[in-house]
C-alpha positions as a Markdown table, in Angstrom:
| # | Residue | x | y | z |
|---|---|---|---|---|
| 1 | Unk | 32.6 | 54.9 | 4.5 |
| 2 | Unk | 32.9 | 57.1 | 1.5 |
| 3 | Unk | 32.4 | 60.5 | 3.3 |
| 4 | Unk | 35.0 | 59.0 | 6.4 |
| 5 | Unk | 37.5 | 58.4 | 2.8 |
| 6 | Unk | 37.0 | 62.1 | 1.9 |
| 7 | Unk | 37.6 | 63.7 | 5.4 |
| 8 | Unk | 40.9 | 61.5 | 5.5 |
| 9 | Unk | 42.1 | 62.2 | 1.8 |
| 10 | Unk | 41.4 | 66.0 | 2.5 |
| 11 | Unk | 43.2 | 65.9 | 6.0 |
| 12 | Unk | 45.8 | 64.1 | 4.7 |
| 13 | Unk | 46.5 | 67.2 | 1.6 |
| 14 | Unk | 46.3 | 70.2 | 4.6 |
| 15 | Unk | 49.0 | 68.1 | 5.8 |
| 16 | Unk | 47.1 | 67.5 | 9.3 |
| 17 | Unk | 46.9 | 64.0 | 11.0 |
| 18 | Unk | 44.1 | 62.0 | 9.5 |
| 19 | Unk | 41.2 | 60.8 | 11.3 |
| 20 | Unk | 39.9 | 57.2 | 12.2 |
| 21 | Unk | 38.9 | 55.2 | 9.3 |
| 22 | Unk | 36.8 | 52.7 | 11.6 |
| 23 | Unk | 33.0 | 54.0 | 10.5 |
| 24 | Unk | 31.6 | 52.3 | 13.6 |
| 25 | Unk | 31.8 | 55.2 | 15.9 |
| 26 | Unk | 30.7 | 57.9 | 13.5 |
| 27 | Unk | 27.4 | 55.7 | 12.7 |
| 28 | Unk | 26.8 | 55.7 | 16.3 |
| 29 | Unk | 27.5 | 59.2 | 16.7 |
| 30 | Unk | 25.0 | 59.9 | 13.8 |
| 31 | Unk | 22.2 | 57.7 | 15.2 |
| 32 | Unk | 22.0 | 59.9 | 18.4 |
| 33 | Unk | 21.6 | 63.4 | 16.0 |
| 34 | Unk | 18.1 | 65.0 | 15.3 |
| 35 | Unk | 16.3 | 65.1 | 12.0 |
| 36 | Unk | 15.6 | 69.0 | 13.4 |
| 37 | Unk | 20.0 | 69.3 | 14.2 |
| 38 | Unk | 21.2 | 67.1 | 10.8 |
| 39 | Unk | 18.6 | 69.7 | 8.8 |
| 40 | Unk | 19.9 | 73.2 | 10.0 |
| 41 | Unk | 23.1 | 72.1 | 10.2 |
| 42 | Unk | 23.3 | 70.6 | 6.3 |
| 43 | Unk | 21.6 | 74.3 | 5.4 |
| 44 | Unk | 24.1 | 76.3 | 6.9 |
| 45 | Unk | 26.8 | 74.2 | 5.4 |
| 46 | Unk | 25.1 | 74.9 | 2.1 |
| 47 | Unk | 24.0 | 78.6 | 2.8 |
| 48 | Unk | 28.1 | 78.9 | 3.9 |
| 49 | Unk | 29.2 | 77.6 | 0.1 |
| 50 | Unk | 27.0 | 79.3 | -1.4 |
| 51 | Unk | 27.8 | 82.7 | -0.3 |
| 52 | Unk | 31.9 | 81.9 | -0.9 |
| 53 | Unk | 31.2 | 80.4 | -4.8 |
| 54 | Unk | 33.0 | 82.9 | -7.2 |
| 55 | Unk | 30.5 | 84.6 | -9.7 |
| 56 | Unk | 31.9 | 82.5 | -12.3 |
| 57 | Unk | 30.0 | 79.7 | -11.0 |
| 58 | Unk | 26.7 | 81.6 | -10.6 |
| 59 | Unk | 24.1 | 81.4 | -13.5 |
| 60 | Unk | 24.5 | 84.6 | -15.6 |
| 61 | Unk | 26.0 | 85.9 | -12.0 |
| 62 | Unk | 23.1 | 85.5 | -10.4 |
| 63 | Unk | 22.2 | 82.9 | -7.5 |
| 64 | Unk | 20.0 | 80.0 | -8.9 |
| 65 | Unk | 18.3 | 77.4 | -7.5 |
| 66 | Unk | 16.8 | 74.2 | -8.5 |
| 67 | Unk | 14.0 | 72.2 | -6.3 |
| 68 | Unk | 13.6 | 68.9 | -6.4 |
| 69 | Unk | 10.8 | 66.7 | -4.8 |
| 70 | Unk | 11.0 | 63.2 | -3.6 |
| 71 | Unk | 10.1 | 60.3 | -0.5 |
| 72 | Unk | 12.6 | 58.2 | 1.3 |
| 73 | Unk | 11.2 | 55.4 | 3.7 |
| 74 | Unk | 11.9 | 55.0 | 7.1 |
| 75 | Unk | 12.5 | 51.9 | 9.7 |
| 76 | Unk | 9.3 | 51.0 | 11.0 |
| 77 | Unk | 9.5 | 52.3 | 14.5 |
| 78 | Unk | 6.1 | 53.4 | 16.4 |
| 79 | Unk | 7.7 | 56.9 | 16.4 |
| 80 | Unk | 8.0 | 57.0 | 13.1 |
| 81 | Unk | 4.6 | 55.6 | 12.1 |
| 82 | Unk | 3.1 | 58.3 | 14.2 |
| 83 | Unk | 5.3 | 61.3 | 12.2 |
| 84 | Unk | 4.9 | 59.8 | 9.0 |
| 85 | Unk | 2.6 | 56.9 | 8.3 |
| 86 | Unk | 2.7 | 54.2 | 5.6 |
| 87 | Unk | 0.7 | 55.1 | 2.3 |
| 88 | Unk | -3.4 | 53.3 | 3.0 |
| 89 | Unk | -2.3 | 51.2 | 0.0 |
| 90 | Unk | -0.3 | 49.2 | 2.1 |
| 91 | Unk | -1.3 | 46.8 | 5.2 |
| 92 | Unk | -0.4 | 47.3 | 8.3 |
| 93 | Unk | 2.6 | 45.4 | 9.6 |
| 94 | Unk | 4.1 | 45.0 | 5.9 |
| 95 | Unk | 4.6 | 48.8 | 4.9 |
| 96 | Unk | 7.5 | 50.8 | 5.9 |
| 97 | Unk | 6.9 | 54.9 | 7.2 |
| 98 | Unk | 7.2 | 57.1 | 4.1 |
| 99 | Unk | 8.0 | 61.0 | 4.2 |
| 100 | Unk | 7.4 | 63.2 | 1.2 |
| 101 | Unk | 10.4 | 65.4 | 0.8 |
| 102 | Unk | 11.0 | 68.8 | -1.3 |
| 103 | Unk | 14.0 | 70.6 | -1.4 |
| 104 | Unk | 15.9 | 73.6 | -2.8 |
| 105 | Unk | 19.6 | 73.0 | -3.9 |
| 106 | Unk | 22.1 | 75.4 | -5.3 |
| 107 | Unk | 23.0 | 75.4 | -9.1 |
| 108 | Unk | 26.1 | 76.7 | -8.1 |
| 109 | Unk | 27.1 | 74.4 | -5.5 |
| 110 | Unk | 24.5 | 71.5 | -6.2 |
| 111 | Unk | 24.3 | 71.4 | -1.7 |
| 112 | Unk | 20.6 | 71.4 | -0.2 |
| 113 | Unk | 19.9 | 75.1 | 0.7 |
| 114 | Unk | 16.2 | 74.2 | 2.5 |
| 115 | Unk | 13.9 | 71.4 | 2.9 |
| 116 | Unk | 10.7 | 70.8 | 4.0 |
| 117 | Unk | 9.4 | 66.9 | 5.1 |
| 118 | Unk | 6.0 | 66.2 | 5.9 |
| 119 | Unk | 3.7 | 62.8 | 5.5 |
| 120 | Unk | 3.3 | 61.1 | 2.1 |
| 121 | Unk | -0.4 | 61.7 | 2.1 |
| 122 | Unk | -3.0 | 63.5 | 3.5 |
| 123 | Unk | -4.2 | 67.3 | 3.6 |
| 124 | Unk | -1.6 | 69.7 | 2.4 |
| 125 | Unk | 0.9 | 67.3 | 2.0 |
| 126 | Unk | 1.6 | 67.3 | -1.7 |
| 127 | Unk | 5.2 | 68.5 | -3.3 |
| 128 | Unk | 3.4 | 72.0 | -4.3 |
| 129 | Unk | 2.5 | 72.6 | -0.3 |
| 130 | Unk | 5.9 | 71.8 | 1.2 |
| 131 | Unk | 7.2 | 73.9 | -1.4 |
| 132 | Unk | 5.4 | 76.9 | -0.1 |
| 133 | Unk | 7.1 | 76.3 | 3.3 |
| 134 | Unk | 10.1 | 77.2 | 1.2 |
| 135 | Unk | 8.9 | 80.4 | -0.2 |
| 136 | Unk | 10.0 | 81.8 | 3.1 |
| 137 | Unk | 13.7 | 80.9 | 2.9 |
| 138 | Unk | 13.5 | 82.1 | -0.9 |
| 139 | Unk | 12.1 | 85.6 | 0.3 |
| 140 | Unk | 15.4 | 86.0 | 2.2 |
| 141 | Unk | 17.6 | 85.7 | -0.9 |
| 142 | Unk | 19.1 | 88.8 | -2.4 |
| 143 | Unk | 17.8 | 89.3 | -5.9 |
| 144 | Unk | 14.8 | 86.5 | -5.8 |
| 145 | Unk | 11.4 | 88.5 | -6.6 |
| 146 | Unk | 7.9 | 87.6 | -7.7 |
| 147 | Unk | 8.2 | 84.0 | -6.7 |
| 148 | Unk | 5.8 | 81.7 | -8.6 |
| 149 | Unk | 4.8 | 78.0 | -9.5 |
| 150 | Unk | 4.8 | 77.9 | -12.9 |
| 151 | Unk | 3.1 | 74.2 | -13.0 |
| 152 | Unk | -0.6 | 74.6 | -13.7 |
| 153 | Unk | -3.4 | 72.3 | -11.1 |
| 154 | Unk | -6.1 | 72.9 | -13.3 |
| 155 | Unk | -5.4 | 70.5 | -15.8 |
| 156 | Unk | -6.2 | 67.0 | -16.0 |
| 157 | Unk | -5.3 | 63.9 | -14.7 |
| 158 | Unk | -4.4 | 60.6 | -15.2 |
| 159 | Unk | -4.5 | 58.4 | -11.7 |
| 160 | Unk | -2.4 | 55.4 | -12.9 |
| 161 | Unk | -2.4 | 52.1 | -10.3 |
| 162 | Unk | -1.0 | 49.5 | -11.6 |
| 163 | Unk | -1.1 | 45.5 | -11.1 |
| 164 | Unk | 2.2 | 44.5 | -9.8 |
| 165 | Unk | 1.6 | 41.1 | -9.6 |
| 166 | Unk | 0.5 | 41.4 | -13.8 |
| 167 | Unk | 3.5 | 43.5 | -14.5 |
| 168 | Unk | 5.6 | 40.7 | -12.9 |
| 169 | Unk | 4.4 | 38.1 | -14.7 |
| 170 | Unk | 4.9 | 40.2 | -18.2 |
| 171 | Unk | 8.5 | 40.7 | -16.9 |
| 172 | Unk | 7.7 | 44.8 | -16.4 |
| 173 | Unk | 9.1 | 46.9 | -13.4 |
| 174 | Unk | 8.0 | 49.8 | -12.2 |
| 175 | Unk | 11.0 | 51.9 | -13.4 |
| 176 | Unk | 10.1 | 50.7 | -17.2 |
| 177 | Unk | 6.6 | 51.7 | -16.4 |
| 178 | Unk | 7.0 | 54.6 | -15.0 |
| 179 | Unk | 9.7 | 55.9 | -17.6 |
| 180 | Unk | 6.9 | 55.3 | -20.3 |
| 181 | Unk | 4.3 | 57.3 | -19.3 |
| 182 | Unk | 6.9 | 60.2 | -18.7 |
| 183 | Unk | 7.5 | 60.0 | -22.6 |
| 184 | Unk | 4.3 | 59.2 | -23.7 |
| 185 | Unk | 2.6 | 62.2 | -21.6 |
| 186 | Unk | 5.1 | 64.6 | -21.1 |
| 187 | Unk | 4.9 | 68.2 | -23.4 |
| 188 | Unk | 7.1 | 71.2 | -23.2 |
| 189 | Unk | 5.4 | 73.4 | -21.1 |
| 190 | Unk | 7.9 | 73.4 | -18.3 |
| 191 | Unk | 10.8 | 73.2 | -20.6 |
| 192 | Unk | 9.6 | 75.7 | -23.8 |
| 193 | Unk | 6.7 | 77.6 | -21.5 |
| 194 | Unk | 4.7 | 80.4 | -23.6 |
| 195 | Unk | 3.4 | 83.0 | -21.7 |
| 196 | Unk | 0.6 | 84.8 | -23.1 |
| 197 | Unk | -0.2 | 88.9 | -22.6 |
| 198 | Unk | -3.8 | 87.8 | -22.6 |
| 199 | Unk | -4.7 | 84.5 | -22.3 |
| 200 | Unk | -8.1 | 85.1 | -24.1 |
């Protein structure tokens, strides 16, 4: 309803008729798209913007990008069971598909510029593999050289599972949870990285 509200309000300031404010057909409409259509056709809306920003908007003048990883569940359809299952932590019949998602947005125009989806888990199906499948799209952008992952894998880990049904009893979500780890774990090598000549 919000994005139909936009269309109209923008219409309606080119002086041109506005459209139908009944989101009924436009749902349907959507429903019969293609995850394969709705993608190339969000990523040449972005690659469109981004070309027509004014430097002004452009970090130092130069085109930046920011990637951002994430997982969005699914109905449970067979279809989509088959393309992207439920995590094994969940039993069958009472877990929704999950997708992991990664994707690479514009600092200039904050709009999706590639994505890559692929099953929660599994082989090569982490954040760091689907962004590779970006690399690709970044290679085509004028000015981008020597890409890199600056995160390190060799470090260790902490594999945290926690008791939901505990947590509910002491009144913790998973949000809370979740948000103290971040602080009690998280350094500064992403945000105040050294690099080192010789790491000897």
């Amino acid at each position: 309803a919000a994005a139909v509200a936009r269309v109209i309000v923008l219409l309606a300031s080119l002086g041109r008729k506005p459209c139908s404010d009944n989101t009924g057909a436009y749902c349907r409409a959507r429903a019969k798209l293609s995850e394969r259509v709705l993608r190339r056709l969000s990523c040449e809306a972005a690659a469109g913007c981004e070309q027509a920003v004014p430097d002004d908007w452009r970090w130092k003048g130069r085109r930046a990008f920011l990637v951002d990883g994430f997982t969005v569940s699914m109905p449970d359809t067979p279809e989509n069971q088959a393309t992207y299952p439920q995590p094994n932590s969940q039993q069958p019949g009472v877990g929704f598909p999950l997708a992991r998602v990664v994707g690479l947005l514009s600092f200039a125009t904050a709009m999706v510029d590639a994505v890559a989806i692929g099953p929660y888990s599994g082989k090569e199906t982490g954040e760091t593999a689907l962004l590779r499948e970006l690399f690709g799209r970044l290679r085509t952008i004028p000015g981008i050289a020597d890409i890199r992952i600056q995160q390190a894998f060799d470090q260790p880990e902490l594999d945290v599972d926690v008791d939901r049904g505990r947590a509910l009893e002491l009144g913790l979500t998973q949000q809370a949870i979740g948000s103290n780890l971040l602080i009690g774990l998280s350094g500064s090598a992403q945000t105040a990285p050294n690099f080192w000549v010789n790491r000897k």
